[in-house]
C-alpha positions in Angstrom: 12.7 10.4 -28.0 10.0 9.2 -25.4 7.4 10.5 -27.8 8.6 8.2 -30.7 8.8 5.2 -28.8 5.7 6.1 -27.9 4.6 6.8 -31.3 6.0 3.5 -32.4 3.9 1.3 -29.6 0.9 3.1 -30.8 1.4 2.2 -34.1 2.2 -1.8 -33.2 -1.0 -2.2 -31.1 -2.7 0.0 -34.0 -1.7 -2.8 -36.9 -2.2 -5.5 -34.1 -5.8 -4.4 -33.5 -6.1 -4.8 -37.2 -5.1 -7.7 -37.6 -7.2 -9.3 -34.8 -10.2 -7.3 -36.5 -9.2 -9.1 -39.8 -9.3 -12.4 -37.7 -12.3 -12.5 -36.6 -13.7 -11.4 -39.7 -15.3 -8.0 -37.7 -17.0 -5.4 -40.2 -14.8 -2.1 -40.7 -16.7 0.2 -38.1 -16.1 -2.3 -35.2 -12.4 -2.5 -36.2 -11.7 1.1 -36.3 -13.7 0.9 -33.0 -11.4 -1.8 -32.0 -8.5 -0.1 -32.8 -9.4 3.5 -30.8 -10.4 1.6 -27.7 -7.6 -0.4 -27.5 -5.0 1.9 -28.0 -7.1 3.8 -25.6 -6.8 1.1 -23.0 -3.0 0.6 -23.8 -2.2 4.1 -23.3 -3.9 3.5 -19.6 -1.7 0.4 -19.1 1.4 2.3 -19.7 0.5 5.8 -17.5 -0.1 3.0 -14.9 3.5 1.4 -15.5 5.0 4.4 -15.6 3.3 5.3 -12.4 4.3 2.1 -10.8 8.6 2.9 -11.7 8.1 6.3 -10.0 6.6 4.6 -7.1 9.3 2.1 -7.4 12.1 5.4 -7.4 10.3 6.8 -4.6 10.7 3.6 -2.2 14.3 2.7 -3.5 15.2 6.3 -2.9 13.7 6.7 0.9 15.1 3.2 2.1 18.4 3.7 0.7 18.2 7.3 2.4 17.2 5.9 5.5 19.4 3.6 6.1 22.5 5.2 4.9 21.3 8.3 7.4 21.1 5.3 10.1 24.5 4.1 9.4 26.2 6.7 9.3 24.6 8.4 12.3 26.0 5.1 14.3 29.7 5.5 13.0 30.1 9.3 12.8 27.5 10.4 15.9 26.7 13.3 14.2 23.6 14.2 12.2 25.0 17.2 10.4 27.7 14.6 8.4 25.4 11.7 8.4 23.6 14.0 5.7 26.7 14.6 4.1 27.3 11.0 3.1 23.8 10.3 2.3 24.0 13.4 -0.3 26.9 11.6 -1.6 24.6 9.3 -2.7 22.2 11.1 -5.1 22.2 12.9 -7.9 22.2 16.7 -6.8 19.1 17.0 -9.5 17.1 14.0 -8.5 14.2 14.5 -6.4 15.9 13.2 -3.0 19.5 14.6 -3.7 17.8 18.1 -4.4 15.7 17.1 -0.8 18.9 17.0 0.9 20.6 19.7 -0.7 17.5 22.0 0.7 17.9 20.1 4.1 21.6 20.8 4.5 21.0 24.5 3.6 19.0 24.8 6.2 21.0 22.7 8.9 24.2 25.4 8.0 22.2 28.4 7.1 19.1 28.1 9.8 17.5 29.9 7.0 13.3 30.3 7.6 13.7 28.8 11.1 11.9 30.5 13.8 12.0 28.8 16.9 15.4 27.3 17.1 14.2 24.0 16.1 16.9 24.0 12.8 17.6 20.3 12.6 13.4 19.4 12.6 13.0 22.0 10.2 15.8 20.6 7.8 14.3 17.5 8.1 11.0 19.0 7.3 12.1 20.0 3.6 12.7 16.0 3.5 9.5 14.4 4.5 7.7 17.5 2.1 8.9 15.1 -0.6 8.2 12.2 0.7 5.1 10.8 2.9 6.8 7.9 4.9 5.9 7.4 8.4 9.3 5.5 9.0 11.2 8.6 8.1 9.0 10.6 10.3 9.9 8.5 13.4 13.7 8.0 12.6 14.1 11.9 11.8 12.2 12.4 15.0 14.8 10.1 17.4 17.7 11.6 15.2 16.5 15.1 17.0 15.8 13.4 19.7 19.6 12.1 20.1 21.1 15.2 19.0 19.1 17.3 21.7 19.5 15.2 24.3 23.1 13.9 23.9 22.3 10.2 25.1 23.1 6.8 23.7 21.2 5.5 20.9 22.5 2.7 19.7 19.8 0.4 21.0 17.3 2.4 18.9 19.7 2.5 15.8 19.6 -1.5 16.0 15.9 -1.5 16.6 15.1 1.1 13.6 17.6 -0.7 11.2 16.0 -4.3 12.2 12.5 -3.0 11.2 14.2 -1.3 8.1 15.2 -4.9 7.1 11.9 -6.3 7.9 10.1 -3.5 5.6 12.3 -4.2 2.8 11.5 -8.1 2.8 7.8 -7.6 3.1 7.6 -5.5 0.2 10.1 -7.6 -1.7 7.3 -10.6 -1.8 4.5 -7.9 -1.8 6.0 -6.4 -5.3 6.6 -10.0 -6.5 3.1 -11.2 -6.0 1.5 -7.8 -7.8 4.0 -8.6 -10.7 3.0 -12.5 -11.0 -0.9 -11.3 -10.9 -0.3 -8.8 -13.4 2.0 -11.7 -15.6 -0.7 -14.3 -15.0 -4.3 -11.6 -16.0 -2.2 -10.8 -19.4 -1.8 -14.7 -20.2 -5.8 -15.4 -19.1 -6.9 -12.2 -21.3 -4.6 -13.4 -24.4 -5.9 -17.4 -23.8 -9.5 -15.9 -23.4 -8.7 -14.1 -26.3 -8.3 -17.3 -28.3 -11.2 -19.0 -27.1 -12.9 -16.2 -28.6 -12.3 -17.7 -32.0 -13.2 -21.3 -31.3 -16.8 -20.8 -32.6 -15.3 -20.1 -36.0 -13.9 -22.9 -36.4 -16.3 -25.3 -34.9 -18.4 -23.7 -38.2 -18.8 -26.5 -40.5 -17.8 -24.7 -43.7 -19.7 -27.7 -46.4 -22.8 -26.4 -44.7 -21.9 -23.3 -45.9 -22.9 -21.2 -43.0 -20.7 -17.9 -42.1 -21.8 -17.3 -38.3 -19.2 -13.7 -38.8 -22.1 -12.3 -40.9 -24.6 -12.3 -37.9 -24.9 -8.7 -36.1 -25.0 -10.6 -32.4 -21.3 -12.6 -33.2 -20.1 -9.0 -34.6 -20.8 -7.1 -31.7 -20.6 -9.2 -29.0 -16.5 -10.4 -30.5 -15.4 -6.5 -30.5 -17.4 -5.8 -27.1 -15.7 -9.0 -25.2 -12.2 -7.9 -27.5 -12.3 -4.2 -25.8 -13.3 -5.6 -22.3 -10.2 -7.7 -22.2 -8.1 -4.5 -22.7 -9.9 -2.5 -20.0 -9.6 -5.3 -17.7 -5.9 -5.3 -18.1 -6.1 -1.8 -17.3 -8.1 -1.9 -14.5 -5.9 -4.8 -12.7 -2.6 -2.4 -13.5 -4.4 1.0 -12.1 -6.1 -1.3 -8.6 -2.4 -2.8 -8.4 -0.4 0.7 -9.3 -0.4 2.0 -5.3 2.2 3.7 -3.5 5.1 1.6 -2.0 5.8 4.0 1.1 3.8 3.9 4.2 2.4 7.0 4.1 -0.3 8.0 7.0 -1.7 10.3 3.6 -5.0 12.7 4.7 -6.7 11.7 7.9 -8.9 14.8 8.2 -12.2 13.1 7.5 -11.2 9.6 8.6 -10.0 11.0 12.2 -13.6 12.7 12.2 -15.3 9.6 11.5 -13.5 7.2 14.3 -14.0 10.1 17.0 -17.5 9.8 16.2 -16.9 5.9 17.0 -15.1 6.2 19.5 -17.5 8.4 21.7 -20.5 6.1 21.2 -18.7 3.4 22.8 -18.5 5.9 25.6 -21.8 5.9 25.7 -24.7 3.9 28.2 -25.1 0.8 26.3 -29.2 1.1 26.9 -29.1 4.4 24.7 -26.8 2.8 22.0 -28.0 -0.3 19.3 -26.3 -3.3 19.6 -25.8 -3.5 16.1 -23.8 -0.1 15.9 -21.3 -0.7 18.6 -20.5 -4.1 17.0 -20.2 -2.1 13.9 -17.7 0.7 16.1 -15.7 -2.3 17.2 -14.9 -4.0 13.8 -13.4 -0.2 12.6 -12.5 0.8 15.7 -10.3 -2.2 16.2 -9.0 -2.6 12.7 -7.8 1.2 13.0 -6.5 0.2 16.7 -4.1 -2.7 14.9 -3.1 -0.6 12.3 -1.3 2.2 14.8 -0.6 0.1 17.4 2.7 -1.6 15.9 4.2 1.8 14.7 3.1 3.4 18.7 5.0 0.3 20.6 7.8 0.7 18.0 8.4 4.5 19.2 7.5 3.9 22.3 10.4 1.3 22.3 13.1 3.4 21.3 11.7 6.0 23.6 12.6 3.7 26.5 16.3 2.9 25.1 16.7 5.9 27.3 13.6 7.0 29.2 11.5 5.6 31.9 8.1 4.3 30.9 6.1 6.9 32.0 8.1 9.8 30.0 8.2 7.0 27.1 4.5 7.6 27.2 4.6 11.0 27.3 6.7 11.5 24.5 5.4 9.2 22.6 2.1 11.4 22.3 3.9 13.9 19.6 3.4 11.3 17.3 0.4 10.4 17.3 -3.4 11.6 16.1 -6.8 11.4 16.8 -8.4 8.8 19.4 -5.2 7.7 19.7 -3.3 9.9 21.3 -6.6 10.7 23.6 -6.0 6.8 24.8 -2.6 7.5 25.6 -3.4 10.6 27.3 -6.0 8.6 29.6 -3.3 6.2 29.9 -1.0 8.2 31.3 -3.2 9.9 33.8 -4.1 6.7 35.6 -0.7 5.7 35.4 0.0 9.1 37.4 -2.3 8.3 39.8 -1.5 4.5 40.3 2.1 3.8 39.2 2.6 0.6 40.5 -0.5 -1.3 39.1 -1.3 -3.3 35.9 -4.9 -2.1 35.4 -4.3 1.0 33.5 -2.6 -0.8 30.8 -4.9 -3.2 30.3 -7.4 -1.2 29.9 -5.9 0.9 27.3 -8.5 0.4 23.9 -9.9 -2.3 26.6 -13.4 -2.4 24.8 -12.2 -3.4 21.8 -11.1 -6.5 23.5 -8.1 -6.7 21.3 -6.1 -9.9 21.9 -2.4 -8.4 20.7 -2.7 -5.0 22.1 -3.3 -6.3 25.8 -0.3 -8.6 25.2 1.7 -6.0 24.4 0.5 -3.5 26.9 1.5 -6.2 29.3 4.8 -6.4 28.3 4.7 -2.9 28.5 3.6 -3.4 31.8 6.7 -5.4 32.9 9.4 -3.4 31.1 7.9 -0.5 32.6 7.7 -1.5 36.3 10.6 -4.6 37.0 14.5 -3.5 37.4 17.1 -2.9 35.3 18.4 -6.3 34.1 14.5 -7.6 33.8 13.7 -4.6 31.8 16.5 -5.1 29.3 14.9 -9.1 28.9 11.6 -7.3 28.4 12.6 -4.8 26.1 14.3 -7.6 23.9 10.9 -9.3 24.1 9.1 -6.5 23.5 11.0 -5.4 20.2 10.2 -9.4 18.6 6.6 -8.8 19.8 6.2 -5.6 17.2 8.2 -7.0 14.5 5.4 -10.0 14.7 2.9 -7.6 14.6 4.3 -4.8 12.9 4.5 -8.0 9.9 1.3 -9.1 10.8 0.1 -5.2 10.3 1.7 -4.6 6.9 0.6 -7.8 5.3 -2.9 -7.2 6.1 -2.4 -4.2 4.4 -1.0 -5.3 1.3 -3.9 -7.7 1.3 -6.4 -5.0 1.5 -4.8 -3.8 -1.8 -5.3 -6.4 -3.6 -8.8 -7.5 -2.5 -10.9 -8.7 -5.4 -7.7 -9.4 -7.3 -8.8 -13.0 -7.3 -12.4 -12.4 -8.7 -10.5 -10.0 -11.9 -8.2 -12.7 -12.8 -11.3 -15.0 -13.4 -12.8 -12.5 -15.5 -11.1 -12.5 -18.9 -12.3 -16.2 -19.4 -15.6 -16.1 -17.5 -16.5 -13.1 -20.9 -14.9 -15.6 -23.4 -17.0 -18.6 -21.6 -19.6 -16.9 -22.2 -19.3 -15.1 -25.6 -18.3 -19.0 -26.8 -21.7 -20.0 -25.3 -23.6 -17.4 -27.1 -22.0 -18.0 -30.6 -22.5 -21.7 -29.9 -25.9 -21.5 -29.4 -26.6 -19.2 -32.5 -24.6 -21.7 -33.8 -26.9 -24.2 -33.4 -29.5 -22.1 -34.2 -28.1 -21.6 -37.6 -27.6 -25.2 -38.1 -31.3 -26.8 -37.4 -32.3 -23.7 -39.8 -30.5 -25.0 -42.5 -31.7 -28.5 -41.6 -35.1 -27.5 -41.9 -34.7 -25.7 -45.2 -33.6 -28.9 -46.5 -36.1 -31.3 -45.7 
């Protein structure tokens, strides 16, 4: 069935390219050109669609997972049937249903576990499915509460609230990518018709026929064929993954601790020029973990002290990281009480929100009990601002040079109307000169 409709659309944009060919008056090899490369380009534009839907499935299926595990972990206690009601909610054959199936078996069965871990492991045939750093950190307090029995509500809120958050940002994120991709259709179908404007500026009781000259022939089908591929290329740069996956790091981990050690360096041994060059990706690596580090750091201290918050909170993460945490929590060791190890933690990078919140840190760290729970408060809104802050620029990454592809459909027309209009005029005093 999916091949006919395939079949069908094929066959529409076929008979479509045709008739534009016809239009424009293009010779029969360009149009049968015009007609392969299209359909060529449309059967891009649709792999890309489809891709996007799967991505689309993909998110739908993790959030609604997430927060149903979240829920139901709050009302029942119990990870065990908190899985059972989000199995409930799937399809045993789709992709997440048959994750959880898999999951369960393992929770009951402790099949293929090892070292007693059963719950991470069951959890483990989950995030095989699905690369989401959120479901990474909630499975990981989930263990967490399990093992250690204590009260978790104050995470469950926190993880829930920054659930929410996630599912608004990529609510306007989605709606922009589908109003760039509604609005580079329009501009290639209007650039499209401004194609044809140097026919019928023609005047026809001169009796020229500017479709007869080689130039207009080839340049019409060339501009006709890049409109299609630009469509494409704005759906493949706009068809990306809706989960925030951390993906493979292997290389880029190699690269920042390369970074990261010349800043260690003596500055007389080291260009100026390539530490400022460290800094800049050193810092925009620095902003994009630091959100998702406070965040589990945050629900760490729902029932830890700071300094095992620390600690713990070095499981999770990679890299230089995780080396800056270590460091951290060495002077912290040797100096409990004072402020200075916190602030310099990624202190040459001299970045402004990661000394704020390492001060807050600082404070919910060291004051008593009733300050603390203020802090905490404050510290939780602090990472949602920059958590949003984080993901945004992200998003924006994404669709860097989306603005200078939009333009392009009409900048080709502008100019394919500029070089029919000149020939045009060409044409003209030619046939001026012939008659006098």
């Amino acid at each position: 069935m999916r091949q006919r409709g395939s079949l069908f659309v094929f066959l529409i944009a076929a008979g479509i390219q045709l008739f534009i060919g016809w239009i424009y008056d293009l010779g029969a090899g360009l149009i049968l050109c015009l007609t392969v490369g299209g359909c060529l380009a449309l059967r891009r534009i649709r792999f890309f669609i489809r891709r996007e839907r799967e991505f689309e499935q993909e998110y739908e299926q993790v959030v609604t997972y997430l927060e149903q595990l979240l829920c139901s972990y709050r009302r029942l206690g119990h990870t065990g049937r908190a899985m059972e009601d989000c199995s409930s909610l799937f399809e045993p054959g789709s992709r997440m249903g048959g994750a959880i199936q898999r999951a369960r078996h393992i929770f009951m069965t402790g099949e293929g576990v090892e070292d007693g871990s059963i719950l991470e492991a069951a959890f483990a045939e989950i995030e095989k499915e699905y690369d989401s750093r959120r479901m990474k950190i909630i499975h990981t307090f989930l263990c967490n509460g399990d093992r250690t029995g204590s009260d978790s509500r104050g995470s469950l809120d926190i993880l829930l609230e920054d659930l929410e958050y996630w599912k608004n940002r990529t609510s306007i994120y989605e709606k922009r990518k589908k109003f760039i991709k509604t609005e580079c259709a329009v501009a290639a179908g209007l650039a499209a018709v401004l194609c044809y404007v140097s026919r019928l500026l023609t005047p026809e009781e001169l009796g020229l026929h500017i479709s007869d000259n080689p130039i207009y022939q080839i340049s019409t089908a060339v501009v006709l064929l890049a409109l299609w591929w630009l469509i494409a290329l704005i759906y493949r740069k706009l068809s990306v993954k809706w989960l925030d996956g951390g993906g493979n790091r292997g290389e880029e981990d190699a690269r920042l601790e390369k970074l990261y050690q010349m800043l260690g360096k003596d500055p007389s041994t080291v260009s100026g020029l390539s530490v400022h060059v460290a800094k800049r990706v050193l810092g925009r690596y620095v902003r994009q973990e630091f959100p998702y580090w406070l965040m589990i750091v945050t629900l760490y201290l729902q029932t830890e002290s700071g300094y095992q918050a620390l600690k713990k909170s070095m499981a999770q993460m990679d890299g230089i990281f995780c080396r800056e945490i270590q460091v951290l929590t060495e002077k912290i060791y040797d100096s409990p009480r004072d402020l200075q190890p916190f602030l310099e933690f990624f202190g040459k990078l001299e970045l402004p929100e990661v000394q704020t919140g390492m001060k807050i840190l600082y404070s919910v760290s060291t004051n008593g009990y009733e300050d603390s729970r203020r802090q905490l408060d404050f510290l939780v809104a602090q990472n949602n601002r920059l958590m949003d802050r984080n993901e945004v620029f992200i998003q924006n990454n994404k669709m860097a040079g989306m603005g200078l592809l939009k333009q392009l459909p009409m900048v080709l027309s502008s100019i394919k109307l500029l070089l029919d209009l000149i020939h045009l005029l060409t044409m003209t005093m030619g046939r001026f000169q012939n008659l006098y």
